[in-house]
N, C-alpha and C positions, 0 to 999 in steps of 0.2 A: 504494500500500500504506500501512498504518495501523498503527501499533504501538500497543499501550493498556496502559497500566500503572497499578494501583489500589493505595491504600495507604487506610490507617486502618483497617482490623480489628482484630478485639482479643476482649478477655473482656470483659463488663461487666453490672451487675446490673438484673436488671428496674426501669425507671424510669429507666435513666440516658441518655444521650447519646454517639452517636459522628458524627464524621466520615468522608464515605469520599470519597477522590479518584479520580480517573483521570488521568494525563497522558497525552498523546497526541502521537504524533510520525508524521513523514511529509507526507502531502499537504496541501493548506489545513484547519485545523481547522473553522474559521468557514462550512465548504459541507456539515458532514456534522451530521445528524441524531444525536443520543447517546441512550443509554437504560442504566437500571440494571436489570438481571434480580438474581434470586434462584434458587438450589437449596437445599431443604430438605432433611434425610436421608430418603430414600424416596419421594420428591416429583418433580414434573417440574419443570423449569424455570417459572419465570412470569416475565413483564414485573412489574417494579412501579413505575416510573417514565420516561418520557420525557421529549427537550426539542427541539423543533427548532433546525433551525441558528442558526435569528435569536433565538433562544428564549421568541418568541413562541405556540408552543403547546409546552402541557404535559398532561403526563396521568399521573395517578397509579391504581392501584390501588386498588381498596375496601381492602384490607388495610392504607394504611399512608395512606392518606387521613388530611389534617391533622394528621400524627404526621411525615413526612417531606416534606424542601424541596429538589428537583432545581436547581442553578444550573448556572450553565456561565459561563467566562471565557475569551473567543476570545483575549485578547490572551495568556493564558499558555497556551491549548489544554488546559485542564483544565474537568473535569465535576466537579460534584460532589454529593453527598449527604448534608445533612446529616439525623441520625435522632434523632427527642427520642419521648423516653417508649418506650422498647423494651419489649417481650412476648419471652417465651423464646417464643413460635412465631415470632420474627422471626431465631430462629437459622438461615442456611443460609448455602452460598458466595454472594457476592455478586459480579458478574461486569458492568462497563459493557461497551459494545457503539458501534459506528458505523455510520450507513448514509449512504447515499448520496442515500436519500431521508427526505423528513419524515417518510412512515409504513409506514417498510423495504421491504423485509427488509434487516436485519444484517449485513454481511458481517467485521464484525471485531470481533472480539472480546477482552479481556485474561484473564489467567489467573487471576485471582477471588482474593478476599480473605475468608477465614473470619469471620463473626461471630459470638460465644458469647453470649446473654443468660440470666445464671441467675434463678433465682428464688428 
């Protein structure tokens, strides 16, 4: 089992920058697959970022391509997300994820971190 806890959410104004983490506790961090989804209001879920275990492949969404940089650091078991140049359509929950494999399915999930970008 996998516990995933994210922080860095916030309000912030079109143009600006956040960080978002995930720490991760339980089984080896460094064997599992991470990835950062999104929920927009009225929107389905999307992937917008992944990273393999080794974090040797990555994969970003068209949406947030060269705007957003997935890392990950096994030795503290945190993911992370950093976001430059935010659009208020990049407001939704933001929610990392763990799998088992490099190109999932997910099976764990954290309870998600709001982000606000006004305009």
């Amino acid at each position: 089992q996998v516990q995933l806890v994210e922080n860095g959410g916030g309000l912030v104004q079109a143009g600006g920058s956040l960080r978002l983490s995930c720490a991760a506790s339980g089984r080896t961090f460094s064997t599992y697959a991470m990835g950062w989804f999104r929920r927009a209001p009225g929107k389905a879920r999307e992937p917008i970022s992944t990273i393999s275990s080794t974090g040797g492949r990555i994969f970003y969404s068209d949406s947030v391509k060269g705007r957003f940089t997935i890392s990950r650091d096994n030795a503290k078991s945190t993911v992370y997300l950093q976001m430059n140049n935010l659009k208020p359509e990049d407001t939704a929950v933001y929610y990392c994820a763990a799998s088992m494999k490099d190109y999932g399915p997910y099976e764990y999930w954290g309870q998600g971190t709001q982000v606000t970008v006004s305009s």
